[in-house]
C-alpha positions in Angstrom: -98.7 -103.0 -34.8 -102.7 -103.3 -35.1 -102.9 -102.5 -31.3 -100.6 -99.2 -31.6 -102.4 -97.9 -34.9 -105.6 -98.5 -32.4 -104.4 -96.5 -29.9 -103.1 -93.7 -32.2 -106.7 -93.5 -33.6 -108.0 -93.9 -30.0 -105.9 -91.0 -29.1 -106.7 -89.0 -31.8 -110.4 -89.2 -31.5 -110.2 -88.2 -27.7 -108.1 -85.1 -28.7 -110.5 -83.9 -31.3 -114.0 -84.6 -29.5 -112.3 -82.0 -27.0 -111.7 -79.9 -29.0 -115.0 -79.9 -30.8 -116.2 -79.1 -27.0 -113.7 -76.9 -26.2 -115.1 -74.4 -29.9 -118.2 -75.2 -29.2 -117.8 -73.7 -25.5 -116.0 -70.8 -26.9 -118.8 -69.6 -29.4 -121.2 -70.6 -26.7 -119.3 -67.7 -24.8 -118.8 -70.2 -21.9 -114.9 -71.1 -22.3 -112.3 -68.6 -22.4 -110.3 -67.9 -25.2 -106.5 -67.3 -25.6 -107.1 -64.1 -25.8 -109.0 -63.6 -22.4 -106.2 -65.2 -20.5 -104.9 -64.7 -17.9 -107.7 -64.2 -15.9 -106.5 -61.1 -13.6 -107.9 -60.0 -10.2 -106.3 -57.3 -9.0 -106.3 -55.3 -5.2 -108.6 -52.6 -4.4 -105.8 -50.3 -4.3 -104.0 -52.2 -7.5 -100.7 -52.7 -5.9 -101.7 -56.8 -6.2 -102.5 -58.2 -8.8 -103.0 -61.9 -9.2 -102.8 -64.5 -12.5 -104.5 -67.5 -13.0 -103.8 -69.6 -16.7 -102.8 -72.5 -17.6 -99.4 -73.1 -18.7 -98.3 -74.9 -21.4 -98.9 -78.1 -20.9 -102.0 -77.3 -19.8 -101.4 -77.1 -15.8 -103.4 -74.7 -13.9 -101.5 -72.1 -12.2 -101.4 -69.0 -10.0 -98.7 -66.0 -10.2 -98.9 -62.5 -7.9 -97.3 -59.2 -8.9 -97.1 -56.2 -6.4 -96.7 -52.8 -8.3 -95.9 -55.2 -11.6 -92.9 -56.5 -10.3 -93.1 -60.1 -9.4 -94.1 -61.8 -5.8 -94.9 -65.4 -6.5 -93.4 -66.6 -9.7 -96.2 -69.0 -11.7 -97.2 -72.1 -9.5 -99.3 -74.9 -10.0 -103.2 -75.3 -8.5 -104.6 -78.5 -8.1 -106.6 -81.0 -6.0 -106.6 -84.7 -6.8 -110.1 -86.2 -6.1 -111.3 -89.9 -6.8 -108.3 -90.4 -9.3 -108.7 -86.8 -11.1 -106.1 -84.2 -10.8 -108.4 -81.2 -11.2 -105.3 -79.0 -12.3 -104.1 -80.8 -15.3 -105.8 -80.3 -19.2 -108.1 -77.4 -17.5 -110.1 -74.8 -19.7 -111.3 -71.8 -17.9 -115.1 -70.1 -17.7 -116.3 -66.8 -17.4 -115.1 -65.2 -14.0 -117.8 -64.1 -11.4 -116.7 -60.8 -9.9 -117.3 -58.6 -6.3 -116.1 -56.4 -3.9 -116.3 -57.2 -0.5 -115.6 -54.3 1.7 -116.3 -54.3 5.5 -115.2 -54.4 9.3 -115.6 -56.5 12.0 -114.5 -56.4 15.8 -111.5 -58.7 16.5 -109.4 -59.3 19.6 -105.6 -59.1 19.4 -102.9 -56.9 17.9 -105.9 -54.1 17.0 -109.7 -53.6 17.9 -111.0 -52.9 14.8 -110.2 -55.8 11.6 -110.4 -54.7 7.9 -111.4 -57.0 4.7 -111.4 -55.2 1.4 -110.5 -57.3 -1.3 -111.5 -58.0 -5.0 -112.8 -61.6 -5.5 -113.4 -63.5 -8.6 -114.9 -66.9 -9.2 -113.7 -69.1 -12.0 -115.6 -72.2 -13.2 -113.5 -74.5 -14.5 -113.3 -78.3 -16.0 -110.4 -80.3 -16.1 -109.7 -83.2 -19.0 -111.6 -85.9 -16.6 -114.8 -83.8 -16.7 -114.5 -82.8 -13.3 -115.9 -79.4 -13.2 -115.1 -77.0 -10.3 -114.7 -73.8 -9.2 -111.7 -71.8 -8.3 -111.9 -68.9 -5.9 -109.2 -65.7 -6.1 -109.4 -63.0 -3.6 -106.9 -60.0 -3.9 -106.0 -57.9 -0.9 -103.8 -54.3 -1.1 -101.5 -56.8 1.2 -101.7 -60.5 -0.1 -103.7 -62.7 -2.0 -105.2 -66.3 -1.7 -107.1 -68.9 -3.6 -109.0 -72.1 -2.8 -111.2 -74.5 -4.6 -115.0 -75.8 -4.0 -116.0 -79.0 -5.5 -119.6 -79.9 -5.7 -119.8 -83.6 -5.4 -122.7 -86.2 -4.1 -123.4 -87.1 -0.8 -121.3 -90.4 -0.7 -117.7 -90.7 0.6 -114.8 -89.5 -1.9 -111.2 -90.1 -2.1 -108.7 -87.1 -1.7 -104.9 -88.2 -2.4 -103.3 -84.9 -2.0 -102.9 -80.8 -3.0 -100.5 -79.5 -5.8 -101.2 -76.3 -4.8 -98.0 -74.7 -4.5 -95.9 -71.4 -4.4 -93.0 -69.8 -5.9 -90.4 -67.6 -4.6 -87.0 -66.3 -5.3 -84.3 -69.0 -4.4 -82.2 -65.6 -3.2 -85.0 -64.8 -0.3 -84.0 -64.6 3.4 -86.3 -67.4 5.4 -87.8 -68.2 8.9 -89.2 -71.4 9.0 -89.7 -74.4 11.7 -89.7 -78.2 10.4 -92.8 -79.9 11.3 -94.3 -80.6 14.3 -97.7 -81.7 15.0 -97.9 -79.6 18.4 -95.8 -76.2 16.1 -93.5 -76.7 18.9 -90.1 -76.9 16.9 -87.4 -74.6 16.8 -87.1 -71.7 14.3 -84.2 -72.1 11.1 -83.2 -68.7 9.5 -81.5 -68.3 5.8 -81.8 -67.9 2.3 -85.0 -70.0 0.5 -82.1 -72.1 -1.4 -80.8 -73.0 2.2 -83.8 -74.5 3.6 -84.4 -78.4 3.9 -85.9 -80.1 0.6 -88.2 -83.1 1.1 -88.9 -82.4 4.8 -92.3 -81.1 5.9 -92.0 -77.7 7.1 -94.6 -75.5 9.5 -96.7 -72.6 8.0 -96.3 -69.9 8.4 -93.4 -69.3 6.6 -91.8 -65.5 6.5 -89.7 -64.5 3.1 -87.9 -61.1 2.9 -87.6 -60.1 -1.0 -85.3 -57.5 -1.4 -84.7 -54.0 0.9 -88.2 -54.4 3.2 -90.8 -56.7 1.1 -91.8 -59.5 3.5 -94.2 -62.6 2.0 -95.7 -65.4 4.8 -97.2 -68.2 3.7 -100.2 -70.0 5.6 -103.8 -71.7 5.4 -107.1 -70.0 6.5 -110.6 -71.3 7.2 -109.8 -74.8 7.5 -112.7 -76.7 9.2 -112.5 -79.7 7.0 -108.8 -80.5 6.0 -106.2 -81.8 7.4 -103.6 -79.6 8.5 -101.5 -78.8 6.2 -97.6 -78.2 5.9 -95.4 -77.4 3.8 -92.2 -79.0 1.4 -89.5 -77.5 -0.6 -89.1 -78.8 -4.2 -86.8 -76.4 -6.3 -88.2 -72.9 -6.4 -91.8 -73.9 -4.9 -93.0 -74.6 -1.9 -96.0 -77.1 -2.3 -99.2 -77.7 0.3 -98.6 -81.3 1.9 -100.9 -83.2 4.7 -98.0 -84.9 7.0 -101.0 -86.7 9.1 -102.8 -87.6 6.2 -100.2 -88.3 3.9 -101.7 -91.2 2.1 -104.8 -89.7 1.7 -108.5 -89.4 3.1 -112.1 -90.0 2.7 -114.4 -87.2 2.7 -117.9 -87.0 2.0 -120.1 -84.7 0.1 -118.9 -81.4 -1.1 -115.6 -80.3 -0.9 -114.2 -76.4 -0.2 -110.7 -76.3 0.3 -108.5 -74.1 3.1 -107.5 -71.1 1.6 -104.4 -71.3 0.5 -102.8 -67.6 1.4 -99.7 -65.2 0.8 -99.8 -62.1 3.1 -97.5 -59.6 0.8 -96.4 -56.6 3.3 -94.1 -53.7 2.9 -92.4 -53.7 6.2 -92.5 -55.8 9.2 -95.6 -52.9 10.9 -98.1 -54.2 7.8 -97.3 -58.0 8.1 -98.0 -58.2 11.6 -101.5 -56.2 11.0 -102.6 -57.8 8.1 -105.9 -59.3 8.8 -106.0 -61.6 5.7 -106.0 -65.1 7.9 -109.3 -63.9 9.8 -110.6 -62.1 6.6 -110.9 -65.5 5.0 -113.4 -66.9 7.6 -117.3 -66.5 8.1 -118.6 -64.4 11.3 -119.5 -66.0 14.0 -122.9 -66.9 14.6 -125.7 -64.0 16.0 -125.5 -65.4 19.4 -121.5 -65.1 19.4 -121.2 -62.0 17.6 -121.7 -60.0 20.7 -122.1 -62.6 23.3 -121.2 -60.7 27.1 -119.9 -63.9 28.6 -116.3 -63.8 26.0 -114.5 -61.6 28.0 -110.5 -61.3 27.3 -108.0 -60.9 30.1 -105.2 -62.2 32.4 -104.4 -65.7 33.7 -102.0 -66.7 36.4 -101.2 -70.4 36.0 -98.7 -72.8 38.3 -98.0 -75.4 36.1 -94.7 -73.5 35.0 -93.5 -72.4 38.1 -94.4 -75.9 40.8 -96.3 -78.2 38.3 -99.2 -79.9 39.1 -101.7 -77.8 41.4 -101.4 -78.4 45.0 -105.4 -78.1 46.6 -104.3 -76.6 49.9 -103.1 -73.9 48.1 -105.5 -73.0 46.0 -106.6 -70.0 48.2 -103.5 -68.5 47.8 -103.1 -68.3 44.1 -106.7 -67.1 43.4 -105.9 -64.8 46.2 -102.9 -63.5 44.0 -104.9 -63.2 40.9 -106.9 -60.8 42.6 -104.4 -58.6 43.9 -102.6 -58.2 40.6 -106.2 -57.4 39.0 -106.1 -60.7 37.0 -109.4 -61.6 35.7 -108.8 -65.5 35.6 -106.7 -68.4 37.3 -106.3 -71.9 35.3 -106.0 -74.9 36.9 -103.6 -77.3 34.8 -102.9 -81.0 34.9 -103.3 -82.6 38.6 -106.4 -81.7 40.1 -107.8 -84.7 38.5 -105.8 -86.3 41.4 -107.1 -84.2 44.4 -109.3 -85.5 47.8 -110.3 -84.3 50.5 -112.0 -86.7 53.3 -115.9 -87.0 51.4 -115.4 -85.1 48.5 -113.4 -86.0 45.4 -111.8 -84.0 42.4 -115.0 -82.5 41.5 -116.0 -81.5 44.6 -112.5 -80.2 44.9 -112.9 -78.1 42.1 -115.9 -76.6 42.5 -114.9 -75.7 46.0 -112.1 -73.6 44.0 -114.5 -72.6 41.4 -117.2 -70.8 44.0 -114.0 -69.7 45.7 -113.0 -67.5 43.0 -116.2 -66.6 42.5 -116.1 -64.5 45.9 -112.8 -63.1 44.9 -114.1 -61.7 41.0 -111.4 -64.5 39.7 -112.8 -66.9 36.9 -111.3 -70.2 37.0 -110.1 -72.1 33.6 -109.7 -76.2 33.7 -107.5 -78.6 32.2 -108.6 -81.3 30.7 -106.4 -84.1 28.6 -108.3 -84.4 25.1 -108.0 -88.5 25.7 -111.4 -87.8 28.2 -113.0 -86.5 25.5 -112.4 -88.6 22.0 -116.4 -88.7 20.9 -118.7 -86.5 20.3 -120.8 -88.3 23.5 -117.9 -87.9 25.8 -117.0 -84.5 25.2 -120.1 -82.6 25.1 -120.6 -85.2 28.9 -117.3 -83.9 29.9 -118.1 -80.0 29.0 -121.4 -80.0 30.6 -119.9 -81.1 33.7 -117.3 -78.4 33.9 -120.1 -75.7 33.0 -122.4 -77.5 35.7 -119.5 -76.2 38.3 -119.3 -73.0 37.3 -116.2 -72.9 35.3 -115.3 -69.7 32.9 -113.4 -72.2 29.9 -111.6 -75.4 28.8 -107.7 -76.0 28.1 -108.2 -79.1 25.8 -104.7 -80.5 25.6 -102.5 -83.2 23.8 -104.6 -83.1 20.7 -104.0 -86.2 17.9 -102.1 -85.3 15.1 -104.9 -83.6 12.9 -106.3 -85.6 10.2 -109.6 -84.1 8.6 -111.5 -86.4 11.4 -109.5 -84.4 14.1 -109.9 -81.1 12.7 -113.7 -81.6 12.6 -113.0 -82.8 16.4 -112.1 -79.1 16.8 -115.0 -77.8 14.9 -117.2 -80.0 17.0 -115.3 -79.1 20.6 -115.8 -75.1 19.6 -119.3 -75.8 18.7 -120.2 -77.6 22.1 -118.4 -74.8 24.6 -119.8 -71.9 22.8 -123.2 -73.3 23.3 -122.1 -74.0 26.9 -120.5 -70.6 27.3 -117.2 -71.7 28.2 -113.7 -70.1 26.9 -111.9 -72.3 24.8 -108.1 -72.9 24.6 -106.0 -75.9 22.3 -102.8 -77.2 24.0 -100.4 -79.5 22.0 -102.5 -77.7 18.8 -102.6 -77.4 15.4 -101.5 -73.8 14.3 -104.6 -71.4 14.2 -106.1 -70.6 10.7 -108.4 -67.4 11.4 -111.3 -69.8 12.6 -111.1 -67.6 16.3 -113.5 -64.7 13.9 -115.6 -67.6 13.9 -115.6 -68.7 16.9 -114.5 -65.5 19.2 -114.8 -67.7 22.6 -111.4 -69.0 21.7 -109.4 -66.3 22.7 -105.9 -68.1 22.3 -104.5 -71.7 21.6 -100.7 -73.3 22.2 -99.3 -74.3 18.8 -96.2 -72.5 19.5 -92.4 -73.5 20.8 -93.6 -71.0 23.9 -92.0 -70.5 27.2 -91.7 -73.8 28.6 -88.5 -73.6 27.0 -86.9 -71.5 29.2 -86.7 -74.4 31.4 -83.7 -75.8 33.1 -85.0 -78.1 35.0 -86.3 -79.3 31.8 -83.0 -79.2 29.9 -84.6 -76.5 27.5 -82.9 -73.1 26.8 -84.5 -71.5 24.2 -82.4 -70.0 21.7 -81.7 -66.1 21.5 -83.3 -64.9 18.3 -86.6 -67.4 18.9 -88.9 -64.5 20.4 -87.5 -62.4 17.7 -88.4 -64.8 14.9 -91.8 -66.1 16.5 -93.3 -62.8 16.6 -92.9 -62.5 12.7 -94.0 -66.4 11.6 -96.3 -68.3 14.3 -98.3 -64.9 15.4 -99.2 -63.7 11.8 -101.3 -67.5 11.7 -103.2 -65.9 14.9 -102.6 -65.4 19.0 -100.7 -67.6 20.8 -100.7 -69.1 24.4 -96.5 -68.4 24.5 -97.4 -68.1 28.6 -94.7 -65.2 28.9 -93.4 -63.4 31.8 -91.6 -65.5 34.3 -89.4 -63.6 37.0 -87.3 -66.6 39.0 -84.2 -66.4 38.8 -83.3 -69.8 39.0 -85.4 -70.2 35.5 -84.4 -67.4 33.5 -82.2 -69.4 30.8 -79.9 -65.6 30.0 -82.5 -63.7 29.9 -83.4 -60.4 31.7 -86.3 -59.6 33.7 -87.1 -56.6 31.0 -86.8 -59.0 28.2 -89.5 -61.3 30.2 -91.6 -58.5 31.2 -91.7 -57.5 27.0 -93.1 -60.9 26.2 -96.0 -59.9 27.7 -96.7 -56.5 26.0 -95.7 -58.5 22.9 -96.9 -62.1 22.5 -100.5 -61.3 21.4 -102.9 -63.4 23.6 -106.7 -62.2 24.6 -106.0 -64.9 27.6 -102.8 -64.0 28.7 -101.5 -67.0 31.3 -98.4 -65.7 32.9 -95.6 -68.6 33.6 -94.3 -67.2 36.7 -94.6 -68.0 40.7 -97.5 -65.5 42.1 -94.8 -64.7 44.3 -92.2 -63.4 41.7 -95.3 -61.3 40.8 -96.2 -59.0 43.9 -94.0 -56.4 45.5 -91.8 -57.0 42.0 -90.8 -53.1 40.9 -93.2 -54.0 37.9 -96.4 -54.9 39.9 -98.2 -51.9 39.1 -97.6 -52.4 35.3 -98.6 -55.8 35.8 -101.8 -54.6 37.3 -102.6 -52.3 34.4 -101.1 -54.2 31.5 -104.4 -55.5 28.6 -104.4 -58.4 26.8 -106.4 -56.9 23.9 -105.0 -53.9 21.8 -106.5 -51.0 19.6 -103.7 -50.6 17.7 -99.9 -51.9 17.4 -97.5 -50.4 15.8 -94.2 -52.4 14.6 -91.2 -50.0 15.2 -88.5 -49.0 13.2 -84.9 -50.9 14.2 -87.4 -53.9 14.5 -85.4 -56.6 12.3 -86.4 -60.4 12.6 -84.2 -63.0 14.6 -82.1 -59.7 16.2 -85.0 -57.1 18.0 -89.1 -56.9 17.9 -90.5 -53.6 19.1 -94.3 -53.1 19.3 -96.0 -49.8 20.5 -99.3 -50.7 21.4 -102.3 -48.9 22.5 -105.3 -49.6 24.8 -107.4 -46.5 25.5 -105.0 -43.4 25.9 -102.2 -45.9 27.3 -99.4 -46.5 25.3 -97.1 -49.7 26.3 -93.9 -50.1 24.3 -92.5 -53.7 24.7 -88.8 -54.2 23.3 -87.7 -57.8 22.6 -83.5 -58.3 22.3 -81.4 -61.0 21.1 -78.1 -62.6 21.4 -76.0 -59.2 21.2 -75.8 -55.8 23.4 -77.8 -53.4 21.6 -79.4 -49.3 22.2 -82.2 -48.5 20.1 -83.5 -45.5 19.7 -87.6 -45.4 20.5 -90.0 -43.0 18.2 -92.8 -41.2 19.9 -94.3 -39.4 17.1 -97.2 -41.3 17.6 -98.3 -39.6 20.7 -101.1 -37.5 20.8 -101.2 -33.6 21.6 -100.2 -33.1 25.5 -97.4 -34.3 27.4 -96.9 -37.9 28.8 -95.4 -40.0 31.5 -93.3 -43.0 30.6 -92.2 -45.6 32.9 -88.9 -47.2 31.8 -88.4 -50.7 33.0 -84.7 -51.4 31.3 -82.3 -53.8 32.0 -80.0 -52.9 34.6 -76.4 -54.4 33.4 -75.4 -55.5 37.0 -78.3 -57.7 37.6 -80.2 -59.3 35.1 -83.2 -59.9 37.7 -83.9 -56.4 38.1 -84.7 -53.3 36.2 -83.6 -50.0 35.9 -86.9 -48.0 36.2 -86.8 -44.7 35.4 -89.8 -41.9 35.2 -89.4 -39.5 32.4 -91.6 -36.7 30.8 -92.4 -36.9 27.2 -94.4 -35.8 24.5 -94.9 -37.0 20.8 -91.6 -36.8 18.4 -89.5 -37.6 21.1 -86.9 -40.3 21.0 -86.3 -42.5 24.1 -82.7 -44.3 23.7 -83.0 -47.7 25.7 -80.0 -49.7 26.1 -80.3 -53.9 26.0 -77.7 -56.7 27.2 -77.7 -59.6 25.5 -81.3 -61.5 25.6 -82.3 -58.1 27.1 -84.9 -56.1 26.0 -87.5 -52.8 27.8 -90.8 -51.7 28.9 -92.2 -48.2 28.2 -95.3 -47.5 29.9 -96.8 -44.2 28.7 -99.6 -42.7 30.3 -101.2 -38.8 29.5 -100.4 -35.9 31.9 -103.5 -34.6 33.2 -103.7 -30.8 32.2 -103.5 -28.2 35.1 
């Protein structure tokens, strides 16, 4: 009885000593009141407006409005570091305000990237003492949030992230379960439908009512363990499935951002910029650096697996004739010979070959070669020494916070070395590539390899449907489109192939076909002239996830109109009204119903408001090519 009366008092005393510091904050004009709560940031253009408060048990937690009707329903914040839940008994400071409102040059689905946002900066102190900061940032299309911690230099303990976020049970869904290489397949249904206690893949696309899409996702992690993604009730809370006990982490500590791109319609969610917005430039000697030069890859793995050296010729050879600025070499040449030279000799042979030919060669390399710091920056200098245009660093550890500074370090050492840089069996992107602009495209995607027979893999019909509006809003990915053989093509139509590679946003494009499926094909010209960078895309209308994807996108005065089918027969009807003055040419590369391996390439003339009507069989799809009529 003595010991509970002790503990009452004990109790008691704790209660009121904080909340002697809690008034004395208050008339200090360092603590927020009742009455200054919630602290609100709102958009530039006020259609977003985020919430931060605690609720009532004293649980720090964020909510987001768009046009006052509700987004993300109240969800908790917190970090747990050394033992103290930073989101639990919290009082709030003053809030730090700005503006930040500025472009940058990016590469990908438009030339030109926009971050306009309204910021604030809370201080805040939990129970434990721990004081911290919270960051907000409010965009016209999304919002996100992230905390810095500033600790000692010694080693500190981080158990986990309540960070979480709350959506209508009643939502339509796209999500993948997780996968350390992002390479599972995509689920589609209702939020209430999806898996609870499994670890699920960011991004994650939500439709809320008629055309309101939400995707959930990290940005600017350099420091964290990738993070995923469970389902508990209503919320869907920030997990590490490769550090799920835990890690150490020393000094400092500024979390991902934690991120909600908000978009009305599908054309705003696949622009939104937020992921890169949330990530430093890259460094003066990056910014504008001449040697990070986008373009077009063939690549043999896919078609005849590992590289054969007598024919090494032949393929650069090809790369030339279809215009294509690089070649890779994948796993195999590690085992070539030839009588007094070995595989590096071999390769550099190729390397000064393609050199003579205006075709860069990219090199595989296995990420076991280069674990340490010591033996990849040894590895990477030796591919530079032979004249090599980038790395493909693949099978990548599941990424821990020691492996995701790994990455850090890896883009570090080849942009000092001036060598393109490109993740295999990868961690999804988190907008780090404004950052570090030599890495023009990474896997972490369930990409073409399976549409593999020989494999056993058929991909299923909605997946390029679904992909294009979950995995690409994290960043470009290596999906290695485009692969004509017959023997290969899993149901699908050459115009549905040839549409992967207007729309599977990659600055270094690899195609997965045979060189020889490639020239004298009726769409070789195309091929020849198609980018891998756009200045502008522009989703389409009758674009509906899982069923069709159509992007009109724009290099120059070209427009290319890629048209991605699913499972059913479909004819959709294609706007032009974004044509400029004059009239046009458009090639039409549709299926042709009698032959799936062929096209049914038409010419027609057309200027802006017109409608072209393609028709699509089943894992069809089309390819407009629209290019100005020279005035007479």
């Amino acid at each position: 009885m003595i010991y509970k009366k002790n503990a009452h008092r004990q109790k008691t005393l704790i209660v009121w000593v904080y909340s002697v510091i809690f008034l004395a904050a208050v008339l200090r004009g360092n603590v927020l009141g009742a009455d200054d709560l919630p602290v609100t940031v709102k958009s530039p253009n006020g259609t977003i407006k985020v919430e931060i408060q605690p609720d009532t048990a004293g649980q720090l937690t964020w909510s987001v409005t768009r046009l006052d009707t509700s987004v993300l329903a109240a969800a908790p914040l917190g970090l747990t570091v050394d033992g103290n839940h930073l989101g639990k008994s919290v009082t709030l400071g003053k809030p730090r305000n700005r503006t930040i409102n500025e472009q940058y040059p990016t590469f990908g689905n438009h030339a030109v990237a926009v971050n306009h946002c309204n910021e604030a900066v809370i201080p805040v102190e939990s129970i434990g003492g721990m004081k911290y900061e919270l960051e907000i940032r409010a965009y016209d299309d999304g919002a996100a949030v992230r905390t810095r911690v500033e600790l000692d230099d010694n080693l500190h303990t981080i158990a986990g992230e309540s960070t979480a976020w709350a959506l209508p049970l009643d939502s339509d869904a796209w999500w993948a379960r997780y996968d350390h290489g992002y390479e599972k397949p995509f689920e589609s249904g209702t939020f209430d439908s999806m898996p609870v206690d499994t670890a699920l893949s960011p991004p994650i696309t939500f439709k809320l009512g008629e055309d309101l899409y939400v995707a959930l996702t990290e940005a600017n992690n350099d420091c964290f363990p990738d993070m995923g993604l469970i389902r508990e009730g209503n919320l869907l809370r920030a997990i590490f499935p490769a550090s799920s006990d835990g890690w150490r982490h020393r000094g400092s500590i500024v979390t991902p951002w934690r991120v909600a791109i908000i978009a009305e319609g599908l054309n705003i969610l696949v622009n939104s910029d937020i992921v890169t917005n949330l990530c430093p430039p890259p460094p003066a000697e990056l910014a504008n650096a001449d040697w990070i030069k986008p373009g077009r890859s063939l690549w043999h793995w896919w078609a005849i697996g590992a590289p054969k050296l007598d024919d090494q010729k032949e393929w650069v050879d090809a790369a030339q004739r279809l215009g294509f600025e690089y070649y890779l070499i994948d796993e195999g040449w590690r085992h070539w010979r030839a009588p007094g030279k070995d595989q590096w000799q071999c390769l550099k042979e190729v390397i000064n070959y393609g050199k003579t030919q205006g075709v860069k060669i990219l090199v595989w390399v296995n990420s076991s070669e280069m674990r340490t710091a010591e033996t990849r920056r040894e590895y990477l200098e030796k591919v530079a020494a032979l004249g090599a245009a980038g790395i493909k660093i693949d099978f990548i550890p599941p990424c821990t916070a020691e492996i995701i500074r790994w990455y850090e370090g890896a883009l570090k050492d080849t942009a000092e070395l001036h060598l393109l840089c490109n993740f295999h069996g990868a961690v999804k992107p988190t907008g780090r590539q404004r950052t570090w602009p030599h890495e023009l495209t990474r896997e972490a995607v369930r990409g073409h390899e399976y549409h593999m027979t020989r494999y056993g893999r058929i991909q299923a019909a909605d997946h390029d449907q679904i992909v294009l509006f979950t995995r690409f809003l994290a960043g470009p990915a290596d999906y290695t489109p485009t692969a004509f053989d017959r023997r290969e093509m899993v149901g699908y139509t050459w115009a549905h192939l040839l549409a992967q590679g207007v729309n599977m946003t990659s600055p270094l494009l690899h195609f997965a076909g045979k060189y020889q499926d490639f020239i004298d094909n009726p769409a070789e010209d195309l091929l020849r002239h198609l980018p891998s960078t756009w200045d502008e895309t522009i989703v389409l209308p009758g674009s509906k996830i899982g069923k069709t994807a159509a992007f009109a996108r724009r290099r120059g005065r070209e427009w290319y109109i890629g048209v991605l089918n699913g499972a059913e027969a479909a004819r959709l009807p294609i706007d032009l009204t974004y044509l400029g003055q004059g009239t046009w040419q458009a090639e039409v590369f549709g299926d042709d119903p009698e032959d799936p391996a062929a096209f049914k390439r038409e010419s027609k003339i057309v200027k802006a408001g017109d409608k072209l009507m393609v028709t699509m069989s089943p894992r069809g799809g089309a390819v407009v090519w629209i290019t100005q009529v020279p005035r007479q």
